[in-house]
Backbone bond lengths (Angstrom), bond angles and torsions (degrees), N, CA, C in turn:
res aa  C-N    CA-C-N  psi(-1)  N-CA   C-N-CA  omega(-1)  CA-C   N-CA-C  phi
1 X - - - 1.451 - - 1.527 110.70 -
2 X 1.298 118.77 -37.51 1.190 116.92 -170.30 2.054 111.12 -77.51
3 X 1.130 101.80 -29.46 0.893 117.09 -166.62 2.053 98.26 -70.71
4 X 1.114 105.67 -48.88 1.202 94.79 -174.49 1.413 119.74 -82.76
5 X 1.947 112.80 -1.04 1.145 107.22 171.46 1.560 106.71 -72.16
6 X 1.215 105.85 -31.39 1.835 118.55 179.64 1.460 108.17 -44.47
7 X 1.550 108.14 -64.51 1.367 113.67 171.75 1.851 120.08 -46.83
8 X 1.350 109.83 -61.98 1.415 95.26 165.64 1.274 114.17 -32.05
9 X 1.172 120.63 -78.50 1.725 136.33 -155.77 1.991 112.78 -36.30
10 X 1.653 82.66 -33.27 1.656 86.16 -166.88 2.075 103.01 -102.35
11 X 1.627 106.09 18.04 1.427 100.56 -150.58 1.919 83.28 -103.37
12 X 2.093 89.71 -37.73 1.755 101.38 -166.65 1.145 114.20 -61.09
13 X 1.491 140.86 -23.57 1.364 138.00 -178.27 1.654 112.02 -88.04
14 X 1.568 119.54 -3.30 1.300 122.65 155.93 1.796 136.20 -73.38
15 X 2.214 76.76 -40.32 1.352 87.14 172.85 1.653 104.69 -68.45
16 X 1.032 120.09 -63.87 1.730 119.33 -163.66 1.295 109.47 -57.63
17 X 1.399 126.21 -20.19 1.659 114.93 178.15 1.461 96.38 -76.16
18 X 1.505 134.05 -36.78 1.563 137.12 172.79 1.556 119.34 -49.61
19 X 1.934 101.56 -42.18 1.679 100.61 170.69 1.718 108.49 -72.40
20 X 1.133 117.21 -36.16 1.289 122.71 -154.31 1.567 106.40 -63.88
21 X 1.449 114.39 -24.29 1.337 127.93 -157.23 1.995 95.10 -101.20
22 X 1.446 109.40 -30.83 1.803 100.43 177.87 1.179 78.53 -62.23
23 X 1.843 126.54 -84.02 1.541 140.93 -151.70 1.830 105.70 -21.57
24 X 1.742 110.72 -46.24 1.642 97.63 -158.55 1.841 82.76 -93.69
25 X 1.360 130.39 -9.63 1.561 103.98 -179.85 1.857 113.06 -76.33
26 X 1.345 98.15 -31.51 1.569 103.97 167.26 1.196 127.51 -79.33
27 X 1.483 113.75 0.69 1.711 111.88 164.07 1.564 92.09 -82.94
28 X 1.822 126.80 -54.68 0.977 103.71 -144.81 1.832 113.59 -70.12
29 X 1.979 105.22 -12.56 1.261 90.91 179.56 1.378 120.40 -91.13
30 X 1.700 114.74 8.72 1.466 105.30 153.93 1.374 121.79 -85.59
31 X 1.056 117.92 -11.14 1.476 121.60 161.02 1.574 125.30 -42.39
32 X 1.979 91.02 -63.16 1.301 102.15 175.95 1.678 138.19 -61.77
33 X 1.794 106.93 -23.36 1.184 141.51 162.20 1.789 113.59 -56.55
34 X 1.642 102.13 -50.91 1.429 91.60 175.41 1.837 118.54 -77.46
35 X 1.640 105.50 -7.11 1.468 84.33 -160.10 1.964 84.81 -108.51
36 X 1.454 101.15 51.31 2.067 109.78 165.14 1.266 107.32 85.17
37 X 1.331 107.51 -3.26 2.246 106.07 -178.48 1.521 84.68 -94.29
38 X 1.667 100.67 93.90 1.700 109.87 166.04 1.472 133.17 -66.43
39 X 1.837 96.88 -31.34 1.525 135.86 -138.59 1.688 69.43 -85.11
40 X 1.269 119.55 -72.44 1.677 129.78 -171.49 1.109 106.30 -5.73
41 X 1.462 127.08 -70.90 1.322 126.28 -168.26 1.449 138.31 -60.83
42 X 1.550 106.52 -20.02 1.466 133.99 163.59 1.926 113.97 -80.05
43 X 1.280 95.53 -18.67 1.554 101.29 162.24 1.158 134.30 -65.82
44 X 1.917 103.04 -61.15 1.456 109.14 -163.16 1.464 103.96 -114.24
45 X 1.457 111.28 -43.77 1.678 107.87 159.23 0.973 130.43 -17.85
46 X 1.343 156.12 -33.64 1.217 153.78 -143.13 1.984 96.40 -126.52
47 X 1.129 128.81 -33.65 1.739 150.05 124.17 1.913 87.55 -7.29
48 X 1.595 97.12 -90.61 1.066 99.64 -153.52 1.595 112.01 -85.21
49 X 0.554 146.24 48.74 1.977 171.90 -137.23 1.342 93.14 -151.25
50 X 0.878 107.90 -63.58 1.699 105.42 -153.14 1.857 104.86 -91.85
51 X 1.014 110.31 -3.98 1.499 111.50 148.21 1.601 130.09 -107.46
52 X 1.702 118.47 -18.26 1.072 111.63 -175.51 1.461 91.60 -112.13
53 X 0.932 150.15 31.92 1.659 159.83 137.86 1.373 110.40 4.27
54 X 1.709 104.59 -53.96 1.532 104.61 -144.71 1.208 88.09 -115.75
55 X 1.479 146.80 34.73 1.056 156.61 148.39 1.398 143.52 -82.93
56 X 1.251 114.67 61.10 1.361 108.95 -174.55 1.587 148.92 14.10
57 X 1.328 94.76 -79.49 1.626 117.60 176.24 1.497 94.30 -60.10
58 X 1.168 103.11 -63.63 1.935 107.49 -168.62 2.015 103.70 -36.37
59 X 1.215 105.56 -46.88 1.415 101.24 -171.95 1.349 116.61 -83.38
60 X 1.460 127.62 -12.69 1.094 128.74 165.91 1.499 107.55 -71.85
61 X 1.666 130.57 -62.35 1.283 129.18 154.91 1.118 124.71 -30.87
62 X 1.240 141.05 -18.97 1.566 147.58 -173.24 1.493 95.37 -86.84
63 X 1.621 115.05 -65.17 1.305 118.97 -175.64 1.019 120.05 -36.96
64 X 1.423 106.58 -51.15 1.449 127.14 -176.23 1.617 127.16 -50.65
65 X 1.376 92.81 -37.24 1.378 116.04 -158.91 2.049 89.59 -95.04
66 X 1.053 138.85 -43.86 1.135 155.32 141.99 2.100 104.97 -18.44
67 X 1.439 106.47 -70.33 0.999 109.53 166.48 1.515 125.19 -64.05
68 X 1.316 135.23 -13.11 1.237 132.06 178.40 1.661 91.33 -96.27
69 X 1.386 127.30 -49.06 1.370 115.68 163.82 1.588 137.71 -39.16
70 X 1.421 108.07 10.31 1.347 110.01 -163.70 1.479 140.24 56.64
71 X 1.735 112.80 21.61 1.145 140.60 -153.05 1.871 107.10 -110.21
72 X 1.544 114.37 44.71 1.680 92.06 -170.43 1.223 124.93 -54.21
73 X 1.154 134.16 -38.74 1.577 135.03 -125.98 1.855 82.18 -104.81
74 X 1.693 123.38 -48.42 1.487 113.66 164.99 1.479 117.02 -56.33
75 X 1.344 105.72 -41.15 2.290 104.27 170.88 1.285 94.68 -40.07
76 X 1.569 118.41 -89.37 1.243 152.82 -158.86 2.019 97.93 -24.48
77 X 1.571 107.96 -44.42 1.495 113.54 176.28 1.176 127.15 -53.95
78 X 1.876 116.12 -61.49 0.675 149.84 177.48 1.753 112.76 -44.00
79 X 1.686 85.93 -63.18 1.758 92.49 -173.64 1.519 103.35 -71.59
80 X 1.183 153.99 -1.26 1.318 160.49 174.20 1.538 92.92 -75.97
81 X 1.057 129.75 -53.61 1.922 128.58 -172.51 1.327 101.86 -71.01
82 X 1.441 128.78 -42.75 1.394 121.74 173.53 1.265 119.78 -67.20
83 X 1.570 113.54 -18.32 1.275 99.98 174.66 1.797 116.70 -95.47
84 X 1.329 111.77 -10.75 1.363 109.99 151.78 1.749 133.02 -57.30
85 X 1.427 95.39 8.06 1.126 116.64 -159.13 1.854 107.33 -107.93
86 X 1.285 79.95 -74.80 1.492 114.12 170.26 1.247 122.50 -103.02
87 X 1.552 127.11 156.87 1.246 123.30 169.21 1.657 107.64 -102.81
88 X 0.912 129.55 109.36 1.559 111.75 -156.97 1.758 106.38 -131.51
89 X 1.403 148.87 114.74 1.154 148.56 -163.24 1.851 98.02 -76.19
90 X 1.319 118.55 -40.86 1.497 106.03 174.63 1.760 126.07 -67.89
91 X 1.404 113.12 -15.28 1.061 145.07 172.53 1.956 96.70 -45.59
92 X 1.443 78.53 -76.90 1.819 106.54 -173.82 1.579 102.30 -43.26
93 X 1.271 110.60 -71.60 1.461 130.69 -170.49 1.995 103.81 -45.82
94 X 1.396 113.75 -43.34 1.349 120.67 -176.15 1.849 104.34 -74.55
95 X 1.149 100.07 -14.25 1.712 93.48 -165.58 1.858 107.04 -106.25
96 X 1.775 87.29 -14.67 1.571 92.30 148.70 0.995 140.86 -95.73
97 X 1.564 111.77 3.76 1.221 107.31 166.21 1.253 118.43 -92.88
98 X 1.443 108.97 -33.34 1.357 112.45 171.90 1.776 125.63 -60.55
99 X 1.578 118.84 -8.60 1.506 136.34 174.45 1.659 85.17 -84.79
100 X 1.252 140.45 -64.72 1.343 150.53 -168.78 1.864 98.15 -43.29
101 X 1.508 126.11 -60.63 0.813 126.75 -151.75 1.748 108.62 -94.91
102 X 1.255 95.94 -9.93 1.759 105.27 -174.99 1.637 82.27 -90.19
103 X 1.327 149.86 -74.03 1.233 140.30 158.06 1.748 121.70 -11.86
104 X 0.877 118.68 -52.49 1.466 119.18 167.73 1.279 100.71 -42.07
105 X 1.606 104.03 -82.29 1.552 114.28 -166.28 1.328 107.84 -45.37
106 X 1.033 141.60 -45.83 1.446 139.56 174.69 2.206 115.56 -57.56
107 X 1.302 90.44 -39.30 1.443 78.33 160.08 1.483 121.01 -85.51
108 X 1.012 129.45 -8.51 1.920 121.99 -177.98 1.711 77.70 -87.76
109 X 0.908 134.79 -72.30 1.441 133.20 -173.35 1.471 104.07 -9.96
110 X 1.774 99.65 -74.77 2.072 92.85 -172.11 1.390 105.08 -92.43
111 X 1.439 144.56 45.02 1.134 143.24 90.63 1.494 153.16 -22.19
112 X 1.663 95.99 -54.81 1.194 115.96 166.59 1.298 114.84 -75.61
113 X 1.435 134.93 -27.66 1.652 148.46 156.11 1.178 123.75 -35.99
């Protein structure tokens, strides 16, 4: 028993330096996303998706960040898992805008037709 509490003890500061390092690579590529590097997020996001999955905030920020990318219908995905998650009113409000704005685009579309 003791022995494997040992093992824990020396295993947890591997795991959390491993989370700590997705957490600060996905700040820095929302960083890069807000300051006009759109492309960024279609790069490494999808990298970090599949490890920060089960993370709440991360998928609400993703959506988000998706939706400021001009991306509804991927927001619209995204924020649907966070809200299996969470019950969240900004959630709602972002995924209507993104129905609002995927509608737009579809009317300038048969406009231009």
């Amino acid at each position: 028993m003791r022995y494997s509490i040992i093992l824990l003890l020396l295993l947890f500061p591997l795991y959390l330096r491993r989370e700590l390092q997705y957490q600060k690579q996905w700040f820095c590529t929302a960083q890069e996303v807000l300051s006009k590097d759109k492309q960024v997020i279609f790069n490494i996001s999808p990298q970090l998706y599949s490890r920060l999955k089960n993370y709440p905030m991360f998928l609400y920020n993703y959506g988000a960040e998706l939706h400021y990318a001009k991306e509804p219908e991927l927001s619209n995905k995204i924020l649907y898992r966070y809200l299996e998650k969470v019950a969240d009113y900004d959630a709602w409000i972002l995924i209507g805008c993104n129905y609002c704005e995927k509608s737009e685009n579809h009317k300038s579309r048969n406009k231009q037709n």
